[in-house]
C-alpha positions as CSV (number, residue, x, y, z in Angstrom):
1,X,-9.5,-28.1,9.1
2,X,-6.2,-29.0,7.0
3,X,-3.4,-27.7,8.6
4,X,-1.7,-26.3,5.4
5,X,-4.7,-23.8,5.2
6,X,-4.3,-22.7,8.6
7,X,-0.7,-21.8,8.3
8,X,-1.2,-20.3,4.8
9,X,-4.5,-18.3,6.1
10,X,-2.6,-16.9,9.1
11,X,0.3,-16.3,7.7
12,X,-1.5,-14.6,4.7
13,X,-3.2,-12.3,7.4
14,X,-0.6,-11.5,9.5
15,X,1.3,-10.8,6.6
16,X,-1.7,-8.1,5.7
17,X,-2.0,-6.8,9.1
18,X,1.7,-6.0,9.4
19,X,1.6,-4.3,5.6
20,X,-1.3,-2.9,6.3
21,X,0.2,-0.3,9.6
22,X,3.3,0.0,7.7
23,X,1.0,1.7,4.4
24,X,-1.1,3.5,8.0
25,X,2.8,4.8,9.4
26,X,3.3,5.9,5.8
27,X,0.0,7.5,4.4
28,X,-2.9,7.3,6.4
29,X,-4.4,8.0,3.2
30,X,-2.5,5.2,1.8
31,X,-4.3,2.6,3.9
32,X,-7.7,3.6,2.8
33,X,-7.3,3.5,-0.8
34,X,-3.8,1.8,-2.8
35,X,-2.8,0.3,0.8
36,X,-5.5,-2.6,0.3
37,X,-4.5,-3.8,-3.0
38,X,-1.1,-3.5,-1.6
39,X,-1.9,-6.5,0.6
40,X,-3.1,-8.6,-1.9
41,X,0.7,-9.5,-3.0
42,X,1.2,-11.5,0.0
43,X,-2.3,-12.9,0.0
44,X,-2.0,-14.5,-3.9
45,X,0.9,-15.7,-2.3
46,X,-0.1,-17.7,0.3
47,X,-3.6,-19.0,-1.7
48,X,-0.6,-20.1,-4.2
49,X,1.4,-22.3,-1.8
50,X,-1.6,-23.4,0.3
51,X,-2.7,-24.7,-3.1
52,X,0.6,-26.3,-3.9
53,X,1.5,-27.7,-0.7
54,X,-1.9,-29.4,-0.9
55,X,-1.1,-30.7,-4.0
56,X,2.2,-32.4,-3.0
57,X,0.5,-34.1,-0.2
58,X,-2.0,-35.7,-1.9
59,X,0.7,-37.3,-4.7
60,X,1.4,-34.5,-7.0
61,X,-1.8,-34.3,-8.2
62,X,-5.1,-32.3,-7.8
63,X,-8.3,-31.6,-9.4
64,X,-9.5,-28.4,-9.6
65,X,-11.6,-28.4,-6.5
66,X,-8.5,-30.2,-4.9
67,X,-6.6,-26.9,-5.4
68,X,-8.9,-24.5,-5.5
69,X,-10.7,-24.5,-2.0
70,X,-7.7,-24.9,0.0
71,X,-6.5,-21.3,-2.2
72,X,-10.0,-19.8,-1.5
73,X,-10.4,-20.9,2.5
74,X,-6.7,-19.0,2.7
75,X,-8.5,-15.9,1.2
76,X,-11.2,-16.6,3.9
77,X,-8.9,-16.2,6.6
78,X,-7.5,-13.5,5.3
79,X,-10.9,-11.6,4.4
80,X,-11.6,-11.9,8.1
81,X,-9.0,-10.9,9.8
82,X,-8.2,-7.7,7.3
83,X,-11.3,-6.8,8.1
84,X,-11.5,-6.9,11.5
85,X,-8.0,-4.8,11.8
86,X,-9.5,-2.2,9.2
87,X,-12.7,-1.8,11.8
88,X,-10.8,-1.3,14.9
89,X,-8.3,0.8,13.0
90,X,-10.9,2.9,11.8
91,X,-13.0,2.8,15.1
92,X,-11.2,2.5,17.8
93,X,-7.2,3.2,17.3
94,X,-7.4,6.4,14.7
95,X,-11.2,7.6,14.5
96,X,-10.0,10.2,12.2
97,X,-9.5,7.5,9.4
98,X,-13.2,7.2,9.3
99,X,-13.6,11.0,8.3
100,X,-11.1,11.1,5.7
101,X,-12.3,7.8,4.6
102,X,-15.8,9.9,4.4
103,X,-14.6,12.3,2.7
104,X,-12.7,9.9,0.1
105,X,-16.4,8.1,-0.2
106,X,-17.8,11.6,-1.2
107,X,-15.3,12.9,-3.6
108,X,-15.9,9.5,-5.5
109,X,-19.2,9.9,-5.2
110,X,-19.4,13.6,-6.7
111,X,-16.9,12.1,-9.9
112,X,-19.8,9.8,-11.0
113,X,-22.2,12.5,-10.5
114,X,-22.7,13.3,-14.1
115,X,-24.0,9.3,-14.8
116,X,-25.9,9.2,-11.1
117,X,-27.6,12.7,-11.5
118,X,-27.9,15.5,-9.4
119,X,-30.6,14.2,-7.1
120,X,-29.4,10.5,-6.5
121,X,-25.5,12.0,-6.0
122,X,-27.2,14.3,-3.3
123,X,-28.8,11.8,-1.4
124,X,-25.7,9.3,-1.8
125,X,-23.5,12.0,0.0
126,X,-26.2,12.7,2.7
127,X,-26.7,9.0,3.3
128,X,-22.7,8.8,4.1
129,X,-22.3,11.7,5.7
130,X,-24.7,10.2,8.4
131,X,-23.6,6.7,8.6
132,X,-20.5,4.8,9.4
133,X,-18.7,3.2,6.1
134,X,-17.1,0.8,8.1
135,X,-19.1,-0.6,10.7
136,X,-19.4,-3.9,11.8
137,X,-22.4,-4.9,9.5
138,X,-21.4,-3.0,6.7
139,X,-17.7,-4.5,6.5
140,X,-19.4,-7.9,7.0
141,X,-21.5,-7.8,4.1
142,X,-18.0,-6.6,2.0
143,X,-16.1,-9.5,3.6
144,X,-19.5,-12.0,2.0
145,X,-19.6,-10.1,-1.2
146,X,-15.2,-10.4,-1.6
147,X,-15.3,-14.1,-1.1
148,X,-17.0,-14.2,-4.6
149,X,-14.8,-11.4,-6.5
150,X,-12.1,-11.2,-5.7
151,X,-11.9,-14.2,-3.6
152,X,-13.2,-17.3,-5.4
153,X,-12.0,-15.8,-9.0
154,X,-8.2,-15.5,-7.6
155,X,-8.6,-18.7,-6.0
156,X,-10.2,-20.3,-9.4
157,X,-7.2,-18.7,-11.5
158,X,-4.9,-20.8,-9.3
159,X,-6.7,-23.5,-9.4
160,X,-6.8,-23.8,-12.9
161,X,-2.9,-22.9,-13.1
162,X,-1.9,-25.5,-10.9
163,X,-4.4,-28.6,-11.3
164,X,-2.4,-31.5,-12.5
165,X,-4.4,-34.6,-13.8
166,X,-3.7,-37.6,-12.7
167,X,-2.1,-40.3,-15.6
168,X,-4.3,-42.7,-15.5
169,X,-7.2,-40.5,-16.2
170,X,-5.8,-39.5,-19.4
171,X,-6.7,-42.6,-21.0
C-alpha cells in the first residue's frame, strides 16, 4: 500500500480519535451527536493532501481515479479506526454513553413518529431499547454503508477538484 495513504489515513484517524475524547471531556453528549461531524474537518483534510501528494509524485498530474482512491482509502482508514474507538468508548471505557446514546436513538425516533405511525414508532423504540446500537456488527455494517456516503462522495468531490489532465491529452 502507498505510503502517502498510510500517513494520511493514520494521521486522519489519530487526528479523530484525539478530537473525538476532547468533544467526550467536553460533552459526553457532544460525542454522540455534533462531536462526529466535528471530526470530519481533519478527515477532508487529510483525503485532500493524500490526494495531492499523490498527484505531485506521479508528475503533477492525475486522473480522476488517480486522485480519488488514494482520498477515499484515507477515509477507510479513518472509518475503521473511528469506529473501533466509538465501540470501546461506548462499551468498555464509559458504558453509560450507550444509554444516553439510547435514549438520543428514542427521542429521534418519537420526532418522526407522526410520518412512521404509532405502531411502527412503538416497535422501533422496543427494538432499541433491547439491543445494543453500537455493537460490533452493527457499527460494522455503518462503517460498509459510510464508505459509499459519505466516504466515496467526499472522496469523488476531491477528485474532481483536484484531477489535472495531462497536456498531451488535450489534443
Amino acid at each position: 500500500m502507498n505510503s502517502i495513504v498510510v500517513k494520511n489515513g493514520l494521521l486522519a484517524s489519530v487526528s479523530a480519535i484525539v478530537l473525538g475524547l476532547i468533544v467526550y471531556l467536553i460533552s459526553p453528549k457532544g460525542f454522540l451527536t455534533w462531536g462526529s461531524w466535528l471530526t470530519m474537518v481533519p478527515l477532508v483534510y487529510f483525503m485532500v493532501q493524500a490526494a495531492k501528494e499523490t498527484r505531485e509524485t506521479i508528475g503533477g498530474f492525475a486522473t480522476l481515479r488517480e486522485v480519488f482512491t488514494p482520498a477515499w482509502i484515507t477515509y477507510l482508514f479513518y472509518a475503521i479506526a473511528s469506529t473501533l474507538f466509538t465501540y470501546v468508548m461506548l462499551n468498555f471505557i464509559d458504558t453509560g454513553l450507550l444509554d444516553l446514546a439510547r435514549q438520543a436513538s428514542i427521542e429521534a425516533i418519537e420526532k418522526l413518529s407522526g410520518m412512521m405511525g404509532e405502531e411502527a414508532t412503538q416497535a422501533a423504540i422496543e427494538e432499541l431499547e433491547k439491543s445494543n446500537p453500537y455493537s460490533i456488527s452493527k457499527l460494522a455494517i455503518g462503517v460498509l454503508f459510510s464508505l459509499v456516503f459519505p466516504g466515496a462522495l467526499i472522496a469523488l468531490i476531491i477528485g474532481l477538484v483536484l484531477k489535472k489532465q495531462r497536456p498531451e491529452d488535450w489534443a
